[in-house]
C-alpha positions in Angstrom: 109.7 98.4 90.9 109.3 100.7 88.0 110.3 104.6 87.5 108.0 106.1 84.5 110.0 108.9 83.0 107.7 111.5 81.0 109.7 114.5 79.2 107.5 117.5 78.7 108.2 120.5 76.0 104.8 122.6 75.8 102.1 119.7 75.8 99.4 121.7 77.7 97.1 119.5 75.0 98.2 116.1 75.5 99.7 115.9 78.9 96.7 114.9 81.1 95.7 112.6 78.6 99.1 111.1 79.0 99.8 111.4 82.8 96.0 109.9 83.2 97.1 106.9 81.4 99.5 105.8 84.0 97.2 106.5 86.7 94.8 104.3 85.2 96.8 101.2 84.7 94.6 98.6 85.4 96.0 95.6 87.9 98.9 97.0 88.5 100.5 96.2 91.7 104.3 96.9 92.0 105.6 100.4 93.2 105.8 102.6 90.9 107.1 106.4 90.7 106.0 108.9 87.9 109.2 111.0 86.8 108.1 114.5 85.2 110.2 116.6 83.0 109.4 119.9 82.7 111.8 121.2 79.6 111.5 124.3 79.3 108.0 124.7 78.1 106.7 128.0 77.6 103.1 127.0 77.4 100.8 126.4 80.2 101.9 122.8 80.7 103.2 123.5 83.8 100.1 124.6 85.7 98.5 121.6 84.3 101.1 119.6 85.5 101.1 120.9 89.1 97.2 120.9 89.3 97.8 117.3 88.4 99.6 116.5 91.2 97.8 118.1 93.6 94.5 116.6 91.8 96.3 112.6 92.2 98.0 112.8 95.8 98.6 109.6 96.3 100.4 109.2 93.6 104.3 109.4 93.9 104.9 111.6 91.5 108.4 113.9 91.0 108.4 117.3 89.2 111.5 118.5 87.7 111.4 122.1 85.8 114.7 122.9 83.8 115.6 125.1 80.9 115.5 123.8 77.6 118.1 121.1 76.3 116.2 118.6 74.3 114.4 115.3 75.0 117.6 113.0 75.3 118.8 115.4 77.7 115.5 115.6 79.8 114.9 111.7 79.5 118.4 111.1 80.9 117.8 113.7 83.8 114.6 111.0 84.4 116.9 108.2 85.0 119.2 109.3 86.7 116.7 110.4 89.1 114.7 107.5 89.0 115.0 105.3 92.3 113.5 101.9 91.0 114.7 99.0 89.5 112.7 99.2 85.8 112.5 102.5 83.7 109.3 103.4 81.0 109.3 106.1 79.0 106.1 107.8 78.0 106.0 110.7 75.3 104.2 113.5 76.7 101.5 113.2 73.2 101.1 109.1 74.1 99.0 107.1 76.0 98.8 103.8 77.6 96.6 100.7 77.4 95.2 100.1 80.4 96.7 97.1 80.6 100.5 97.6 79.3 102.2 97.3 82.2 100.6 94.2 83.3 101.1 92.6 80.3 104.6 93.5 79.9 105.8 92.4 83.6 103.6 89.6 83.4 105.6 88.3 80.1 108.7 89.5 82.0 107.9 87.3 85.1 106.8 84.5 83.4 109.1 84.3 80.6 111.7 81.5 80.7 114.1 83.9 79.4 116.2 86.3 80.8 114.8 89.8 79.7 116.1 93.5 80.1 114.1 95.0 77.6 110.7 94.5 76.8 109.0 96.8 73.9 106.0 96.5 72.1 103.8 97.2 69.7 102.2 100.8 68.5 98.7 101.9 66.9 97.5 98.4 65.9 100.8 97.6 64.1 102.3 94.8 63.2 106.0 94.3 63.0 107.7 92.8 59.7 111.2 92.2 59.8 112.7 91.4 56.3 109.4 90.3 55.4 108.8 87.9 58.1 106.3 88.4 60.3 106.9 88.5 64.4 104.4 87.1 65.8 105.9 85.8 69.4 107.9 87.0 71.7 111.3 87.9 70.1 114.7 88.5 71.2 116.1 91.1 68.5 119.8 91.6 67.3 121.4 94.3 66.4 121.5 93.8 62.6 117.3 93.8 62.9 117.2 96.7 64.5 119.5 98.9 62.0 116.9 97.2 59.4 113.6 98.1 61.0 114.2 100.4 63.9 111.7 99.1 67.1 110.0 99.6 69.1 108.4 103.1 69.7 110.3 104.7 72.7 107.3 104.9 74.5 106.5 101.4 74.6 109.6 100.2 76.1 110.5 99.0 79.5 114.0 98.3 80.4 116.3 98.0 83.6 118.2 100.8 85.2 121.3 99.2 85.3 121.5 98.3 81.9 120.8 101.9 80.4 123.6 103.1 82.7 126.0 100.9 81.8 125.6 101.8 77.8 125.7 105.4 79.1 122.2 106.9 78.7 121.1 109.0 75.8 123.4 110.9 73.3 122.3 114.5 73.6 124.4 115.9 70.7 121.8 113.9 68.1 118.3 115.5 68.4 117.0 112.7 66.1 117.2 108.9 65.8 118.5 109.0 69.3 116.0 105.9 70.4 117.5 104.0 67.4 120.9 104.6 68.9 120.3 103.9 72.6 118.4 101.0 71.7 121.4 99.4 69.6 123.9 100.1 72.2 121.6 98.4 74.6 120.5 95.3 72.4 124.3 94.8 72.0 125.0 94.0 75.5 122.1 92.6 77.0 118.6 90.3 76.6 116.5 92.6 74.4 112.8 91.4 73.6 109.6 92.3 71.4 106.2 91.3 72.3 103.7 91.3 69.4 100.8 93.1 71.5 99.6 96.5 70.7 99.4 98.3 74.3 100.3 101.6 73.3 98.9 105.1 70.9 101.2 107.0 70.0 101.5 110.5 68.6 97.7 110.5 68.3 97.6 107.9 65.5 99.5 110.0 63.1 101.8 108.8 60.4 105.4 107.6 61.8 107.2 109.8 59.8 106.5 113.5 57.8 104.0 114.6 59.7 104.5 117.0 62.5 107.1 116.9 65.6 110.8 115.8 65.2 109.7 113.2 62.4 108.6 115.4 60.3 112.3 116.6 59.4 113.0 113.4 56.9 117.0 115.0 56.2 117.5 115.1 60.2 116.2 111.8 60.7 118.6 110.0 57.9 121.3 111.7 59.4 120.0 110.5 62.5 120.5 106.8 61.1 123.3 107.2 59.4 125.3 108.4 62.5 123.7 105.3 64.6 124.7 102.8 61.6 128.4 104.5 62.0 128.5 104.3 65.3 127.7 100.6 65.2 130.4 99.6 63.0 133.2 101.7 64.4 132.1 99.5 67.4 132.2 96.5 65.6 129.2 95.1 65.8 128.9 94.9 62.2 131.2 94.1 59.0 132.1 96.1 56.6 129.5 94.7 53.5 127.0 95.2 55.8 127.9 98.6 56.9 127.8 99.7 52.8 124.9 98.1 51.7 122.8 99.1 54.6 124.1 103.1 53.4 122.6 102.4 49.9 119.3 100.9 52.3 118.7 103.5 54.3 119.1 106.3 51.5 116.4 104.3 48.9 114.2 104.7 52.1 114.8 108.0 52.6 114.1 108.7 49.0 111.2 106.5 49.2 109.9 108.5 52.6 109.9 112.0 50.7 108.2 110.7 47.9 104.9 109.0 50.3 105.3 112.2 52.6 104.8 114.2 49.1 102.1 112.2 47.6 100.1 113.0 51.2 100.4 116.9 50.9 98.7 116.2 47.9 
């Protein structure tokens, strides 16, 4: 039913935390496979890892070790190798609800809607798109998602078939690569948001500016601004909205180095 792909890069701190939170999902009665990727930590993760497995045997879970080549490129390693139907992905410093993988193929099941994506909320958040409120199960479009990139990567559950044929992660960006996967796949097929906060991610730290790959603000625009290009020499957006979503994203950008320096203070 579902292969959970979990990309590891020196997380001896957070990783049983993480892997635990699978294990515990609550009601939870489709086949499921935990896909670990090992990328090139030089920490401790790995015994941790293995001790795991042997600590949770009737789990199924794979171990993959490989040398370092970023998450896209470790995530992608997951799918490919994943042998069921649905992929998750699960951030090696995130953890599950107990119930988010109920809830999510419950909706999925009982939807009258077609649905190859499902994300959802993060940390108690609550998603605002252009100042409206979602508060329902929403199909996205494209345009909303080069607005107000969502959802978290780790909250997201979305068939095989569909990231294959959109061609799996872009390792040359090592930022904003979600954003860019997610746009490719939104374009193509039935791509839904479901108001419920089931996930905690990053340890309830600030989205952006704090530590990890968000913390590099220049990377990250660059990151957007090579997703926004993408999407318009694609043609999935015009030309007027191509430009003034440039001018957008750079008066957030500014706006994000100026919040990021009124924390340090």
């Amino acid at each position: 039913m579902i292969s959970i792909i979990v990309p590891v890069y020196n997380s001896s701190s957070t990783i049983i935390q993480c892997l635990l939170s699978i294990v515990k999902q609550e009601s939870f009665f489709f086949d499921k496979e935990i896909v670990i990727i090992n990328d090139g930590s030089t920490d401790n993760s790995e015994k941790l890892i293995l001790d795991f497995i042997k600590e949770h045997e009737e789990q199924d879970i794979k171990y993959i070790s490989k040398s370092n080549g970023g998450v896209s490129s470790a995530r992608n390693l997951g799918i490919h190798t994943a042998k069921y139907e649905w992929v998750a992905f699960l951030d090696s410093d995130d953890i599950w609800l107990p119930n988010k993988l109920t809830t999510q193929f419950n909706t999925i099941e009982s939807s009258a809607f077609n649905i190859d994506f499902l994300g959802c909320a993060r940390n108690g958040e609550v998603l605002s798109i252009l100042g409206r409120k979602v508060n329902k199960l929403h199909k996205a479009r494209v345009i909303e998602l080069l607005v107000k990139m969502f959802p978290q990567t780790s909250t997201a559950v979305v068939k095989k078939s569909v990231i294959l044929r959109v061609g799996c992660y872009d390792e040359t960006m090592t930022h904003s690569e979600d954003g860019d996967l997610w746009i490719r796949i939104c374009s193509i097929a039935d791509f839904y948001y479901l108001p419920l906060s089931l996930v905690i991610t990053g340890d309830g730290k600030p989205n952006f500016g704090a530590s990890g790959l968000s913390a590099n603000l220049p990377a990250m625009e660059k990151g957007v601004n090579q997703t926004l290009k993408r999407s318009f020499d694609n043609k999935m957006i015009s030309l007027p909205i191509f430009v003034l979503l440039r001018l957008f994203y750079k008066t957030k950008y500014i706006r994000r180095i100026l919040i990021t320096k009124f924390r340090q203070w």
